[in-house]
Structure formats: structure tokens, C-alpha cells
N, C-alpha and C positions, 0 to 999 in steps of 0.2 A: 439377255433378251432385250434386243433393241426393236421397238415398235414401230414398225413402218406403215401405212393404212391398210398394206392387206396384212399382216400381224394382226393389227388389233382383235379380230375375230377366232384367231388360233386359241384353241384350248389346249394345255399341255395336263399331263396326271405325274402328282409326284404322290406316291403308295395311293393313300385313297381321297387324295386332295383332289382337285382340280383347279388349274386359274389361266389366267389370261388378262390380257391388258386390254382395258375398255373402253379406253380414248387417253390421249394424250397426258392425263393427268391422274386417271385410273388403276387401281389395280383390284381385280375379284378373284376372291378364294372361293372356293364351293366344296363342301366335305357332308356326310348324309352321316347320322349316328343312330343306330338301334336303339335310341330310344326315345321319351315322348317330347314335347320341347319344352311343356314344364321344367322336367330335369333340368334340360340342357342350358335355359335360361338360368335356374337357378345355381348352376353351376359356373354361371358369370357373377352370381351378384352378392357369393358368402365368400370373405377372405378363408374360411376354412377349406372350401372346395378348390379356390384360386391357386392357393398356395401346393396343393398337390398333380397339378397338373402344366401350370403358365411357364411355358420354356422349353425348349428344346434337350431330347434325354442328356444325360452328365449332365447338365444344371438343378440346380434348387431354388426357390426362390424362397431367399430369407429375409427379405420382408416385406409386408403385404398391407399398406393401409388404403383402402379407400371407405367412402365417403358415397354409398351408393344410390344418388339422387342428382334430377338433373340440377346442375352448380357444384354439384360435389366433386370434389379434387380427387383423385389415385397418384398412389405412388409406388411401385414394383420394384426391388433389388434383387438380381440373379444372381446367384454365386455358383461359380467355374470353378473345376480341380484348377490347382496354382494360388489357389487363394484372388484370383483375378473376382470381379465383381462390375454389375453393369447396372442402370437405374434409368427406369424408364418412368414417366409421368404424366398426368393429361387432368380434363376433365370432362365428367358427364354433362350432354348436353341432351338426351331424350332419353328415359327410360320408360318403356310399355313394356310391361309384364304380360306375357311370357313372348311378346311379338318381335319386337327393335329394341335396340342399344345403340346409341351414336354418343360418340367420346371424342376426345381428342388424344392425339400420343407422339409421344416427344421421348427421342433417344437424349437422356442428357448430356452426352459423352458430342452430344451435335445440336447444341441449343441455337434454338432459333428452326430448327427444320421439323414445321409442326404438320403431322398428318390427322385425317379427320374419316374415324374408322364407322361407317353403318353396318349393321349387323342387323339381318333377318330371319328371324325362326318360323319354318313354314313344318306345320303336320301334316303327316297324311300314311295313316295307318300305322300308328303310334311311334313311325320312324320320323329323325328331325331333319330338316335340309338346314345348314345352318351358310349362309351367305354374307361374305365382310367383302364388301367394298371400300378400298383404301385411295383413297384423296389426297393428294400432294399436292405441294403450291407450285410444284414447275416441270415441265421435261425431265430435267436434272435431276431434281429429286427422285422423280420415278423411274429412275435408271439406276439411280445411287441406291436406291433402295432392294431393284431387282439385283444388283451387281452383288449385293450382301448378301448373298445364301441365306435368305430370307426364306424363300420357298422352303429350304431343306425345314430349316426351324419348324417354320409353320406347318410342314405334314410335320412334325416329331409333335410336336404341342399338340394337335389334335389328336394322334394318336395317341398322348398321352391321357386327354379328355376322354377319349372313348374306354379307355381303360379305367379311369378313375369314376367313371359311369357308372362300370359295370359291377364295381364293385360299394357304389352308393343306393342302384337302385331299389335293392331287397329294402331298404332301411329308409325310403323316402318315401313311398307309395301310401 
């Protein structure tokens, strides 16, 4: 998906994603979840909930440290059939409960190519619209990033959240 100025406006849907590129250095996911955005926040901010959901399906993520305040560090390691293995890392730079998250994240496998993710939890009739807007430092990057089957991951990861929702919410309320 190369952005030209009338792209930028195109919204595509991958299963119950949606995204688009929102200027030049942009990228917005937009995904709605059945449930309230307590959960759905809370569901960012405990490595237990993290770990059963963050990844694309056939991965696991084996291991899971952050540090969930802003200045605090994260560190994520996916593990792939093959025994392959990937580590991503960042850190918190605003957390409002149950509103915004903005981090930073960095594939370590491509140091130095630092993205800067905002994340917004809107309610509205105890459904959550959950909104990441992805920030790259160049064209390149946000080409290099759309060119990764990024998309794909990222509906599989939300669907994998919406699922791991559904089966926390009896037990969170």
C-alpha cells in the first residue's frame, strides 16, 4: 500500500480491522470490541492479559516484561513454530487510565527504526472503539512497515484480544 494524497483517505477492512494511512508518516488501525474500555485498557496494562493475546495466531509470546508507567520500559518476545523468535521493545510515554497509551516500539531485529504508537479508548454503549495511530520517522519506514504483513498480524492480534475479552470478562466486572 503505497500512499499517494488521494490514498491517504482510503480506508481498507482486514476481518474486523480497519486502517488507512493518514499522512505521510501515519498509520491508523481502528477495531470496535464488545466490550467496555475498562477491560479493554486493562487488557494493555497486566502482563497476564498481554501475554495471552499480543501476536499474531501460531505465535506465543514468551516473554512479557513491562514496566507499566510513563518512563517505564516493555519488552515482548514472540515465539514462532521453528523455534524462530522475535523481540520487540519500547517505552511508555503517557498512560491515562482507561483513555490513551502512547509508547514507543522498536522491532529489535531493525534497531534504530523507532515507531511512536497512540492508542485511544472511546465508549459508547459499553462497546470500545480502540484507535492506534502509528508514527514513523520517514516515508520508508511507513512503507517498510505496510510491506510487512503488518495488517495481517494486527487483525489476527485483535482478534485474538477480542477473544481473550471474552473469556476474562465474567471474572473482571
Amino acid at each position: 500500500m503505497n500512499a499517494s494524497a488521494s490514498q491517504q483517505s482510503d480506508t481498507r477492512h482486514v476481518g474486523a480491522m480497519s486502517i488507512r494511512v493518514r499522512s505521510d508518516l501515519e498509520i491508523e488501525m481502528r477495531r470496535t470490541f464488545a466490550f467496555p474500555r475498562r477491560l479493554v485498557f486493562e487488557a494493555h496494562s497486566k502482563p497476564e492479559y498481554i501475554s495471552r493475546w499480543w501476536g499474531p495466531r501460531g505465535s506465543e509470546l514468551i516473554s512479557c516484561d513491562m514496566d507499566f508507567r510513563p518512563g517505564g520500559a516493555w519488552r515482548f518476545v514472540v515465539g514462532k513454530p521453528g523455534g524462530q523468535q522475535y523481540a520487540f521493545r519500547g517505552e511508555y510515554k503517557e498512560v491515562v487510565p482507561p483513555e490513551r497509551l502512547v509508547y514507543t516500539f522498536e522491532f529489535e531485529g531493525m534497531p534504530g527504526s523507532i515507531t511512536v504508537d497512540a492508542i485511544t479508548f472511546t465508549e459508547h454503549e459499553g462497546h470500545t472503539t480502540l484507535t492506534c495511530v502509528s508514527r514513523m520517522d520517514s516515508i520508508e519506514a511507513r512503507d517498510a512497515m505496510l510491506a510487512s504483513g503488518m495488517e495481517k498480524g494486527a487483525a489476527e492480534t485483535y482478534d485474538r484480544l477480542e477473544e481473550m475479552l471474552g473469556g476474562i470478562s465474567g471474572n473482571s466486572e
